[in-house]
C-alpha positions as CSV (number, residue, x, y, z in Angstrom):
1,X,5.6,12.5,-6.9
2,X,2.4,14.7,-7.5
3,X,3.1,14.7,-11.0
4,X,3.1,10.4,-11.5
5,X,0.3,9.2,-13.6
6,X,-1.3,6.6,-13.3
7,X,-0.5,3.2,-15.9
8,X,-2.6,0.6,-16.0
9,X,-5.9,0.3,-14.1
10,X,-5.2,-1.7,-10.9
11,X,-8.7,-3.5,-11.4
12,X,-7.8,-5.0,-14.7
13,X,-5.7,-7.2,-12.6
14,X,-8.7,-9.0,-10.6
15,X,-11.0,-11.4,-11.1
16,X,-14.4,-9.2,-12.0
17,X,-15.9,-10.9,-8.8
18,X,-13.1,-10.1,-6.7
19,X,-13.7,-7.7,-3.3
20,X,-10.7,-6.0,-4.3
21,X,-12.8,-4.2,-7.3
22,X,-15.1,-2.7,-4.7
23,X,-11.9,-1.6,-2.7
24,X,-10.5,0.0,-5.6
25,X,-13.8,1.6,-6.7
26,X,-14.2,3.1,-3.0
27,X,-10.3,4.5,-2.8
28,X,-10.7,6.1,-5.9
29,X,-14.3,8.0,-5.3
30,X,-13.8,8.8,-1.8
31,X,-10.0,9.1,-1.1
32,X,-8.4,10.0,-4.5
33,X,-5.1,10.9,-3.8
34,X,-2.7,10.2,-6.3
35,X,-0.9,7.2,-7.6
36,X,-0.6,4.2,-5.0
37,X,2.4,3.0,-3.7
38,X,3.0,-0.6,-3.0
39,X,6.2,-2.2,-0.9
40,X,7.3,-6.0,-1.1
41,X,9.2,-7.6,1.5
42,X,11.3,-10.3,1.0
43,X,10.8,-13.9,2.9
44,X,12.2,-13.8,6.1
45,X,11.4,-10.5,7.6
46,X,10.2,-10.7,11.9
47,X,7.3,-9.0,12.1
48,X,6.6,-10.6,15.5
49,X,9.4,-8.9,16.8
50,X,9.0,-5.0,18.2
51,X,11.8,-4.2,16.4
52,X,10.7,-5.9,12.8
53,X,7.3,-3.7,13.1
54,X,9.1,-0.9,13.8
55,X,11.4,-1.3,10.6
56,X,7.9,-1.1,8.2
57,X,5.5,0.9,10.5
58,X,3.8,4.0,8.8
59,X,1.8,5.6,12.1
60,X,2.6,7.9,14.9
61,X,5.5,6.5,17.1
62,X,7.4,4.9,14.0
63,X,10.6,5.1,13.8
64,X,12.4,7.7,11.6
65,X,13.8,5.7,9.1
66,X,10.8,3.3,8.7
67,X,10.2,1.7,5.0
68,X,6.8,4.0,4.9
């Protein structure tokens, strides 16, 4: 995955007053680290149950086979 390049620039697709520009300006000075990476999830998933956070949880405790 180190060697993906980036296509389009993400803040062509905002509004030019949008806060997401500012959000995008800030990952890419200060955090820069590669391509991002974006997951959608269909209609329907539980996230109010332990077990639906579980399934797309990206932090310590996660399970193993988490989407992130």
């Amino acid at each position: 995955m180190h060697n993906v390049e980036i296509g389009l620039d993400q803040s062509l697709s905002m509004p030019d007053d949008s806060y997401v520009i500012d959000y995008f300006s800030h990952i890419s000075k200060y955090l820069h680290a590669g391509p991002p990476v974006y997951f959608v999830l269909e209609e329907g998933h539980n996230y109010t149950s332990l077990e639906g956070q579980n399934m797309v949880c990206g932090g310590t405790g996660c399970n193993n086979d988490s989407l992130v």
